[in-house]
Every structure is written in structure tokens, then in C-alpha cells.
mmJSON file of the N, C-alpha and C atoms, coordinates in Angstrom:
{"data_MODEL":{"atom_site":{
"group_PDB":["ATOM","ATOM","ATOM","ATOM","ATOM","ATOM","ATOM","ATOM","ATOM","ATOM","ATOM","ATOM","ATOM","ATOM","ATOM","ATOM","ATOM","ATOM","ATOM","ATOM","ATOM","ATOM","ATOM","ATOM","ATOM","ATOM","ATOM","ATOM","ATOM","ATOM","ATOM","ATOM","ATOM","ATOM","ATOM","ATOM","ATOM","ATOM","ATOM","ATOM","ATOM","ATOM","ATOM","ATOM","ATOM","ATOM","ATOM","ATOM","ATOM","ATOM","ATOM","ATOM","ATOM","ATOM","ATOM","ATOM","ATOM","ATOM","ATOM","ATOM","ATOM","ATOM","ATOM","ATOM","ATOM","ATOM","ATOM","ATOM","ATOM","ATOM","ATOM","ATOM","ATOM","ATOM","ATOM","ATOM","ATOM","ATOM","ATOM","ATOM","ATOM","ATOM","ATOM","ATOM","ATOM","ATOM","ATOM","ATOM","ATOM","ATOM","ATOM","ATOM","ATOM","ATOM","ATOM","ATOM","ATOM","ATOM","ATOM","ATOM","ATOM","ATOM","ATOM","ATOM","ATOM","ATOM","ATOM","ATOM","ATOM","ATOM","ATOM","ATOM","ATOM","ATOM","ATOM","ATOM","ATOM","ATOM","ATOM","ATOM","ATOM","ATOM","ATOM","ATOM","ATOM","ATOM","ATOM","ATOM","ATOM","ATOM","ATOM","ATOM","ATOM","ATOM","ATOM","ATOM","ATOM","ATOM","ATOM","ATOM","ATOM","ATOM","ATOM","ATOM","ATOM","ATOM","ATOM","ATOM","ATOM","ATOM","ATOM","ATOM","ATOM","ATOM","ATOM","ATOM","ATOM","ATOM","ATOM","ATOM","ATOM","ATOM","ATOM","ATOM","ATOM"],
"id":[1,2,3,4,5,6,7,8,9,10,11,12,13,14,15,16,17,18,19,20,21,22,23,24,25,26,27,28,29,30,31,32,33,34,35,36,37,38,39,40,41,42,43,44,45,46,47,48,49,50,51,52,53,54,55,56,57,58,59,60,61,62,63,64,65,66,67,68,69,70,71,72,73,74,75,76,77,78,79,80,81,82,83,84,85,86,87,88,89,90,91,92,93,94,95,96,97,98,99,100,101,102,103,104,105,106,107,108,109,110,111,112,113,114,115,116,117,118,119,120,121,122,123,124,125,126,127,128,129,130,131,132,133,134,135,136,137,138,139,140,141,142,143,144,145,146,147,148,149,150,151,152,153,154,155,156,157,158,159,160,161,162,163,164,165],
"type_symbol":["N","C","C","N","C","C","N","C","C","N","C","C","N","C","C","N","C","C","N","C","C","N","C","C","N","C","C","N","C","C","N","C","C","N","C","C","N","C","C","N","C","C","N","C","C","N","C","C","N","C","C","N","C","C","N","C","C","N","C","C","N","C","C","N","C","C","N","C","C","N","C","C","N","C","C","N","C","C","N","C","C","N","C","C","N","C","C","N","C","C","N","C","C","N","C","C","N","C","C","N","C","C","N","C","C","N","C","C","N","C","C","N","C","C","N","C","C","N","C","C","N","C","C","N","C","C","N","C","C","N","C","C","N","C","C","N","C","C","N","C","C","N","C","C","N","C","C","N","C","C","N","C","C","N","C","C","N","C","C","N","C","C","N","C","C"],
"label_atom_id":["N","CA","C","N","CA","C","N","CA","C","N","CA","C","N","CA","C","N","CA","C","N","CA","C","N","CA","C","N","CA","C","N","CA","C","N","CA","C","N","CA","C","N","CA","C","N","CA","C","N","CA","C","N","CA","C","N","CA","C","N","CA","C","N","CA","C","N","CA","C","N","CA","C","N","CA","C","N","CA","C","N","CA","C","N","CA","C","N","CA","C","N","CA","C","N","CA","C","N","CA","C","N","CA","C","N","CA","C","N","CA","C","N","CA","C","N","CA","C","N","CA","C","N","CA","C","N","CA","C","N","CA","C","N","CA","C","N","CA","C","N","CA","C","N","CA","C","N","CA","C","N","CA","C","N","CA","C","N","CA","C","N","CA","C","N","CA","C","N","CA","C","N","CA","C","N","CA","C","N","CA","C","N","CA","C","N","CA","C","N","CA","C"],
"label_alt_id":[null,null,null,null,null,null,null,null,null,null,null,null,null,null,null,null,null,null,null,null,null,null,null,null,null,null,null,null,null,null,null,null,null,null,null,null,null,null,null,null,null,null,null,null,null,null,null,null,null,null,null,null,null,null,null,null,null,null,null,null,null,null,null,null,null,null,null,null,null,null,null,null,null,null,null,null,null,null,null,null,null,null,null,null,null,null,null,null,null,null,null,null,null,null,null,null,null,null,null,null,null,null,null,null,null,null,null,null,null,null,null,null,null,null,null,null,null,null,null,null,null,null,null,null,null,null,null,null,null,null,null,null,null,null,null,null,null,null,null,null,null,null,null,null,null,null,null,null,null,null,null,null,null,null,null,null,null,null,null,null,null,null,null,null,null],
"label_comp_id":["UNK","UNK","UNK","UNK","UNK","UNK","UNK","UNK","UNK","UNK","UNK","UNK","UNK","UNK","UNK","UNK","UNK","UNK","UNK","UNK","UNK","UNK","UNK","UNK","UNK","UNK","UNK","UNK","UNK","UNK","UNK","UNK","UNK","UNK","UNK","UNK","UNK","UNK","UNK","UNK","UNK","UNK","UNK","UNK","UNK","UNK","UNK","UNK","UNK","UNK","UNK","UNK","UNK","UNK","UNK","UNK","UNK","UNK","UNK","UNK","UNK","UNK","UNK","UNK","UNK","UNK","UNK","UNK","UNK","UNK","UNK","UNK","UNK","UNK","UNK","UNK","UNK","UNK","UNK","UNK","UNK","UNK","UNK","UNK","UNK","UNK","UNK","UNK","UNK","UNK","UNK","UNK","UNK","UNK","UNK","UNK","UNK","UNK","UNK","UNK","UNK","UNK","UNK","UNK","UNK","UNK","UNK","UNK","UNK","UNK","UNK","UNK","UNK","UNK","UNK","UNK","UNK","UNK","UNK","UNK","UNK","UNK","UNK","UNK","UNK","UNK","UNK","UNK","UNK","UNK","UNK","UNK","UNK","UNK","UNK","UNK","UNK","UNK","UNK","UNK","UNK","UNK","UNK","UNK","UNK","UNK","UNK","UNK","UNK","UNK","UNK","UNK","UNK","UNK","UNK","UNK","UNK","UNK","UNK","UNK","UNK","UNK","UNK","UNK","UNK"],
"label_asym_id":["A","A","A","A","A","A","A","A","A","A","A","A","A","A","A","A","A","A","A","A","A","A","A","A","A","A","A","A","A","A","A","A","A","A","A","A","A","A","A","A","A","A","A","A","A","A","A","A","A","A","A","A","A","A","A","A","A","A","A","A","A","A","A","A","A","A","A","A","A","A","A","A","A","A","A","A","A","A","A","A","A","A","A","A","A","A","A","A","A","A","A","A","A","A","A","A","A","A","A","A","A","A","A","A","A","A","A","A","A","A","A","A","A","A","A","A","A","A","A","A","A","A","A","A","A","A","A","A","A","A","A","A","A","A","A","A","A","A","A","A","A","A","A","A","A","A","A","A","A","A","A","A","A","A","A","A","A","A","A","A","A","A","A","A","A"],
"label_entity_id":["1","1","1","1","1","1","1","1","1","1","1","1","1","1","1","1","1","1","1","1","1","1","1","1","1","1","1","1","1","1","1","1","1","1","1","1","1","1","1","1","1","1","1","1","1","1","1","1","1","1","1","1","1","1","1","1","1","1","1","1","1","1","1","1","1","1","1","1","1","1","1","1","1","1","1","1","1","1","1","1","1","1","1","1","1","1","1","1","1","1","1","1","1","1","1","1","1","1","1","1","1","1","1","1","1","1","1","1","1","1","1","1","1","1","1","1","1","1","1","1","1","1","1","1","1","1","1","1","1","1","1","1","1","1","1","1","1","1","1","1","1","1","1","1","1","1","1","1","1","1","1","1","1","1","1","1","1","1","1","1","1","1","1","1","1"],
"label_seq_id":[1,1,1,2,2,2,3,3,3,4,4,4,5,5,5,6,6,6,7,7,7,8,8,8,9,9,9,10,10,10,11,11,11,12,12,12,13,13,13,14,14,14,15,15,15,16,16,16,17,17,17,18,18,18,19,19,19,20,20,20,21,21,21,22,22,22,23,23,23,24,24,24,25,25,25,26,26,26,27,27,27,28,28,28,29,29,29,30,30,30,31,31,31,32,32,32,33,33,33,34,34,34,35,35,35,36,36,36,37,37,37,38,38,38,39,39,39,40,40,40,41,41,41,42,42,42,43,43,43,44,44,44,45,45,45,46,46,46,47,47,47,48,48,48,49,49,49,50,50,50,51,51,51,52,52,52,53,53,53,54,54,54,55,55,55],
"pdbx_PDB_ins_code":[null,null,null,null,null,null,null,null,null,null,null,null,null,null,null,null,null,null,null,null,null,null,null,null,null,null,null,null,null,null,null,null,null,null,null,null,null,null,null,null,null,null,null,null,null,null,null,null,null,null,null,null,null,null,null,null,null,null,null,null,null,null,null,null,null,null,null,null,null,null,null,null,null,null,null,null,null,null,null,null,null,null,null,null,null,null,null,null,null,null,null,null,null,null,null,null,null,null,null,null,null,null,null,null,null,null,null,null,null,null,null,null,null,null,null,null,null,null,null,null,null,null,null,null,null,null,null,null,null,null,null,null,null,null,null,null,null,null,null,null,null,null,null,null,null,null,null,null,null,null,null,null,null,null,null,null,null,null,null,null,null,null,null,null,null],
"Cartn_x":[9.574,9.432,8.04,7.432,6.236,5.177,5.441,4.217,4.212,5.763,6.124,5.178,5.815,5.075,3.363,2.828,1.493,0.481,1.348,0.761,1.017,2.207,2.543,1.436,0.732,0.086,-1.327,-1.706,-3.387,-2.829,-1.776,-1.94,-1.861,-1.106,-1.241,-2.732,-2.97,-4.292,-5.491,-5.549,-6.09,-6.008,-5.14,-4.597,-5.109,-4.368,-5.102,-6.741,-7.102,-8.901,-9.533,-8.633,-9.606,-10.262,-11.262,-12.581,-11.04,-11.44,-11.454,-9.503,-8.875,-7.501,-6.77,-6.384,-6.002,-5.086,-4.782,-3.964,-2.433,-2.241,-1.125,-0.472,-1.401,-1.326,-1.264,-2.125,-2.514,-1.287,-0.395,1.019,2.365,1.923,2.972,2.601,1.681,1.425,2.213,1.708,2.301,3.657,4.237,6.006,6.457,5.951,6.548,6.192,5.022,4.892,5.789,6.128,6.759,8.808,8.931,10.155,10.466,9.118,9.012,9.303,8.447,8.696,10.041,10.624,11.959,12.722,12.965,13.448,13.437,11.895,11.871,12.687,12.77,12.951,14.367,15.378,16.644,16.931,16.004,15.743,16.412,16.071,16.086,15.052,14.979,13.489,13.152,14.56,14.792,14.26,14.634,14.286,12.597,12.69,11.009,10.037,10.707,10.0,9.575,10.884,10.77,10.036,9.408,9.124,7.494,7.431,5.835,5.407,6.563,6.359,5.802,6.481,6.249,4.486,4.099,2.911,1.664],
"Cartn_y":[-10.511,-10.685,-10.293,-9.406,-8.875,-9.882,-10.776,-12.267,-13.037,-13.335,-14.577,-13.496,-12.257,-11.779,-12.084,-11.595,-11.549,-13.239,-13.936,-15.172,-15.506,-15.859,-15.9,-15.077,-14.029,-13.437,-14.123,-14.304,-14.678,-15.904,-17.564,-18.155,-18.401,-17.891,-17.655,-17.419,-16.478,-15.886,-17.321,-17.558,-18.439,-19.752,-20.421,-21.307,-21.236,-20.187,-19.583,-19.888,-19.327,-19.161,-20.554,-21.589,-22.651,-23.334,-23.763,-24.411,-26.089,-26.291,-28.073,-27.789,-26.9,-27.191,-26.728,-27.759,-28.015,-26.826,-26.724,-25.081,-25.82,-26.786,-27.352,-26.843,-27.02,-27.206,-25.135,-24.685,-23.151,-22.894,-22.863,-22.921,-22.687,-24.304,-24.571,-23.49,-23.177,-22.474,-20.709,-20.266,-19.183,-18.901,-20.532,-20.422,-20.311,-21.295,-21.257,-20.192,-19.592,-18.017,-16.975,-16.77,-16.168,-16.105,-17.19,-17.955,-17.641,-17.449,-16.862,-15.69,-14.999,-13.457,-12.898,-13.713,-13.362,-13.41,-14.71,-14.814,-13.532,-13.422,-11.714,-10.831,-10.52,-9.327,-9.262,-10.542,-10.835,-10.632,-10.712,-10.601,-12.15,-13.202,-14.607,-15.399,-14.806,-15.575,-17.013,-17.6,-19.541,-19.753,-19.072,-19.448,-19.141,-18.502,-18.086,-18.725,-18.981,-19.936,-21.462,-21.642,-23.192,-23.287,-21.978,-22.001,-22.258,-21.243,-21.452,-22.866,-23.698,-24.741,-25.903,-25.707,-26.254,-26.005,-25.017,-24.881,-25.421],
"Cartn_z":[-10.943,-9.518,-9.052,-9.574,-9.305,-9.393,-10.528,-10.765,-9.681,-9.237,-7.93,-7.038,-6.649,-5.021,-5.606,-6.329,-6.445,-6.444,-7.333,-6.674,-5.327,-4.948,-3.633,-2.691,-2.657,-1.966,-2.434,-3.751,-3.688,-2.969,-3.469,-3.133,-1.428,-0.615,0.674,1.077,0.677,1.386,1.513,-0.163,-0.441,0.343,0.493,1.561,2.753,3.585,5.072,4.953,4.415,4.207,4.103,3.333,2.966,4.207,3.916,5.043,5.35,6.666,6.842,7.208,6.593,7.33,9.278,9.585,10.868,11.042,12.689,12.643,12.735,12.555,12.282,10.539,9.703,8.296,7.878,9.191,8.412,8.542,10.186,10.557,9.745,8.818,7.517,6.486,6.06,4.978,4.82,6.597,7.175,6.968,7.875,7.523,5.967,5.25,3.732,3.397,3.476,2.877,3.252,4.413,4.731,4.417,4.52,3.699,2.635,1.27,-0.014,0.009,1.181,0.902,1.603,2.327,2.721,1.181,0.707,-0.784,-1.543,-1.844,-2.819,-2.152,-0.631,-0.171,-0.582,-0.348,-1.048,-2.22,-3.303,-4.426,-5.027,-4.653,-5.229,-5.366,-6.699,-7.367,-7.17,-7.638,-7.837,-6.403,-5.328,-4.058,-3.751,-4.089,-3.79,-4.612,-6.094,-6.531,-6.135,-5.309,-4.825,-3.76,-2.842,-1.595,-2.179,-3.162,-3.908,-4.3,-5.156,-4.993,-3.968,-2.783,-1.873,-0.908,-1.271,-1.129,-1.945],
"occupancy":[1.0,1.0,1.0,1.0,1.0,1.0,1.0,1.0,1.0,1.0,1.0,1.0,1.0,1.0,1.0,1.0,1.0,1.0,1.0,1.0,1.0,1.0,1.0,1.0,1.0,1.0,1.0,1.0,1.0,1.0,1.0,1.0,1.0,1.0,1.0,1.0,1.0,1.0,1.0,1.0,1.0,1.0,1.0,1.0,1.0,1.0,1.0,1.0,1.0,1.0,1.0,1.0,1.0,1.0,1.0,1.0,1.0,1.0,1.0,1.0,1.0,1.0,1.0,1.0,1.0,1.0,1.0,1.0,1.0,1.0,1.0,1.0,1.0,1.0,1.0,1.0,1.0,1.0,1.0,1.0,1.0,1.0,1.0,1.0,1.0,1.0,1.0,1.0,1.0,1.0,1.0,1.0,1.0,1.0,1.0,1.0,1.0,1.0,1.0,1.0,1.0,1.0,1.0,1.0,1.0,1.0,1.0,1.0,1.0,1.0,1.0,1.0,1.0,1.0,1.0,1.0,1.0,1.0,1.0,1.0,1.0,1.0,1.0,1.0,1.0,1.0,1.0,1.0,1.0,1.0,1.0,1.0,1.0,1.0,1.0,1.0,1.0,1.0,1.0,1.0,1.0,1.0,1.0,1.0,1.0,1.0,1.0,1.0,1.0,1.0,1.0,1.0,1.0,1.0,1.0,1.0,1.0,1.0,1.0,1.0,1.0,1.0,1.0,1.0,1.0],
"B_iso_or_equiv":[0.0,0.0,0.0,0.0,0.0,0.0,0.0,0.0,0.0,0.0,0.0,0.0,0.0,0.0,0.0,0.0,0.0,0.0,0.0,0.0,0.0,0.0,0.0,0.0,0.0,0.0,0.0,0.0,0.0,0.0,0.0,0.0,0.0,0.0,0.0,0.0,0.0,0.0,0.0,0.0,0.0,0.0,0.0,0.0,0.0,0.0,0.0,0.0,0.0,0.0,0.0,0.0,0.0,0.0,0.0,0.0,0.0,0.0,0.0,0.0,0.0,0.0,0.0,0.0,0.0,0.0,0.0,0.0,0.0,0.0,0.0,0.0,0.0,0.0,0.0,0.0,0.0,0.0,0.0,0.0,0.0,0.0,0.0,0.0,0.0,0.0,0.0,0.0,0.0,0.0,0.0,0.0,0.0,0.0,0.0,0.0,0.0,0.0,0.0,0.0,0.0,0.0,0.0,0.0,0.0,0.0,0.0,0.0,0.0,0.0,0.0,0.0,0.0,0.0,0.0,0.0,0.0,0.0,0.0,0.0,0.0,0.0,0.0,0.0,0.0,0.0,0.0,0.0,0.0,0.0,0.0,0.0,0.0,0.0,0.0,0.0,0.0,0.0,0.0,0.0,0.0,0.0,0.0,0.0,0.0,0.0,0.0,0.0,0.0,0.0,0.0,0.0,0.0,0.0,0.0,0.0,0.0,0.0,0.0,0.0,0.0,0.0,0.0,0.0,0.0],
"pdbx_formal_charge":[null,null,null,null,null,null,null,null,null,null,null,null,null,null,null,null,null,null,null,null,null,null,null,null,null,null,null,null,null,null,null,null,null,null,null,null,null,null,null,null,null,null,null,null,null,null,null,null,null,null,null,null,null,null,null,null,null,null,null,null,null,null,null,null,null,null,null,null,null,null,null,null,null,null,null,null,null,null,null,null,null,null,null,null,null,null,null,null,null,null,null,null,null,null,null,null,null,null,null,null,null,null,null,null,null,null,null,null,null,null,null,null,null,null,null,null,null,null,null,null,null,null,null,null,null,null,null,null,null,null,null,null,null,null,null,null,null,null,null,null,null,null,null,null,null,null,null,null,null,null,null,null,null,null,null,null,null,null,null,null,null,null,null,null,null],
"auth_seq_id":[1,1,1,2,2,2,3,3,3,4,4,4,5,5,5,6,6,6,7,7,7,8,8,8,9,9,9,10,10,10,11,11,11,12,12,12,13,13,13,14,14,14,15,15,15,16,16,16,17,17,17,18,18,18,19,19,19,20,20,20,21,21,21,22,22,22,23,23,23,24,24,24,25,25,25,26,26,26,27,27,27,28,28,28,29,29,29,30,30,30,31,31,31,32,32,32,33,33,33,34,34,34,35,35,35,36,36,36,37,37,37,38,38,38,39,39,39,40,40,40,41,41,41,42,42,42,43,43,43,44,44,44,45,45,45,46,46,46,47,47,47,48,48,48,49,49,49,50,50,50,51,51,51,52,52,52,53,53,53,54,54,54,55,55,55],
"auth_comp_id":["UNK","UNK","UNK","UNK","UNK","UNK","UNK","UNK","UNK","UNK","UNK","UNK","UNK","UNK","UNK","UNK","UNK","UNK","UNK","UNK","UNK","UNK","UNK","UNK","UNK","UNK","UNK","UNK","UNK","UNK","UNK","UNK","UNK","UNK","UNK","UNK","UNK","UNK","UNK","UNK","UNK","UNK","UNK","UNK","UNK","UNK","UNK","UNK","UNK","UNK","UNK","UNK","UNK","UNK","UNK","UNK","UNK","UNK","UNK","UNK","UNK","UNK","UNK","UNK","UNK","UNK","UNK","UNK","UNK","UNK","UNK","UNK","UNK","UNK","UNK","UNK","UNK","UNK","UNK","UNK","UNK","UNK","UNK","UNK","UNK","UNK","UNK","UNK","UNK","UNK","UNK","UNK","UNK","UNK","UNK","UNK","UNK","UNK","UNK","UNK","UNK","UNK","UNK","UNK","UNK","UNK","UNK","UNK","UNK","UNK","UNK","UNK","UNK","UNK","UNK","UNK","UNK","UNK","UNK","UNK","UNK","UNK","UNK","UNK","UNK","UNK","UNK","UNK","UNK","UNK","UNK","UNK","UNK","UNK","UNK","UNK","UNK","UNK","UNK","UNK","UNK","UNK","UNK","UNK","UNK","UNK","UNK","UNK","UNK","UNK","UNK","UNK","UNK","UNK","UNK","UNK","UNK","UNK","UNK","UNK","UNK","UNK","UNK","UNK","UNK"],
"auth_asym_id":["A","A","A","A","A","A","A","A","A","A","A","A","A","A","A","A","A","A","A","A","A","A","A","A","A","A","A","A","A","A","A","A","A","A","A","A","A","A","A","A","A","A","A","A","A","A","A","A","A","A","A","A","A","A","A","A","A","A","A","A","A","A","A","A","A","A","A","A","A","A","A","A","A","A","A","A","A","A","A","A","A","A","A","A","A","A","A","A","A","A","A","A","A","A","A","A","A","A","A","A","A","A","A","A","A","A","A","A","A","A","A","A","A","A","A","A","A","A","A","A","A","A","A","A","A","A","A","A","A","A","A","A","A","A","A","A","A","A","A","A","A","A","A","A","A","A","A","A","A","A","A","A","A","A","A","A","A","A","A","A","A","A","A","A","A"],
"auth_atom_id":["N","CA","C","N","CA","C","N","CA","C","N","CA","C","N","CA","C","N","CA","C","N","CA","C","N","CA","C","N","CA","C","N","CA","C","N","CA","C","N","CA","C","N","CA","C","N","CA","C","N","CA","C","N","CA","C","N","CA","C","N","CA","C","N","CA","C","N","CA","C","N","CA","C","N","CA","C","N","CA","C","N","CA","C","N","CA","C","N","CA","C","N","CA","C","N","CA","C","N","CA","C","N","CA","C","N","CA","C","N","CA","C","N","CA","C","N","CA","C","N","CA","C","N","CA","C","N","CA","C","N","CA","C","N","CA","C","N","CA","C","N","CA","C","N","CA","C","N","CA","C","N","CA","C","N","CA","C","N","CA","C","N","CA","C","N","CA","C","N","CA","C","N","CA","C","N","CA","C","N","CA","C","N","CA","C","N","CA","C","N","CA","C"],
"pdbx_PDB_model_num":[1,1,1,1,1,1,1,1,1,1,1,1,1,1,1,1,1,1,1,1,1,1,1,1,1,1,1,1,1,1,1,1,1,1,1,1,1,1,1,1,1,1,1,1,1,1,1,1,1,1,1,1,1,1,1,1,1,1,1,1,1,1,1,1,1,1,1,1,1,1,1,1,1,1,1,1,1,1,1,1,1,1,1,1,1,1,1,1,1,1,1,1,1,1,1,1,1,1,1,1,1,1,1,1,1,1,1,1,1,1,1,1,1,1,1,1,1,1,1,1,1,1,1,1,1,1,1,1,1,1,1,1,1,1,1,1,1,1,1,1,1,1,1,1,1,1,1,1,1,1,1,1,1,1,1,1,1,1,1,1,1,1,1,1,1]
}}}
């Protein structure tokens, strides 16, 4: 679980930060991240994995 939160966190950050995305798109990134880390907090990886996916 510790690998999912830790990517999940560079890749978020990473996301947010990039140059050229609309605040529509930063928005989405926010929600699915946050979605993921609800998952961990549940402790359902499959779910959090799929949320990572989706990013």
C-alpha cells in the first residue's frame, strides 16, 4: 500500500504542476486523487489502483 500512496502522491503533484493544463483538467486530477486516497484510507488497493489508473 505504501507504493500505491507514494506514486499516487508524486503522480498527483506532478499532474497539478504541469505547464498548459486548463483548471477544468487540474479539477479532474484533484477529484481522482483524492478518490485514490479515500480508497487507501479504506484500505482497498484494487480501488485505488484503478483510480491511479484513471489518471
Amino acid at each position: 500500500m505504501d507504493s500505491v500512496s507514494l506514486h499516487l502522491r508524486v503522480t498527483g503533484r506532478r499532474l497539478r504542476t504541469a505547464p498548459g493544463l486548463d483548471a477544468a483538467t487540474r479539477e479532474d486530477i484533484v477529484y481522482v486523487t483524492a478518490r485514490a486516497g479515500m480508497a487507501l484510507d479504506l484500505a482497498h488497493l484494487a480501488a485505488a489502483r484503478r483510480e491511479l489508473e484513471r489518471l
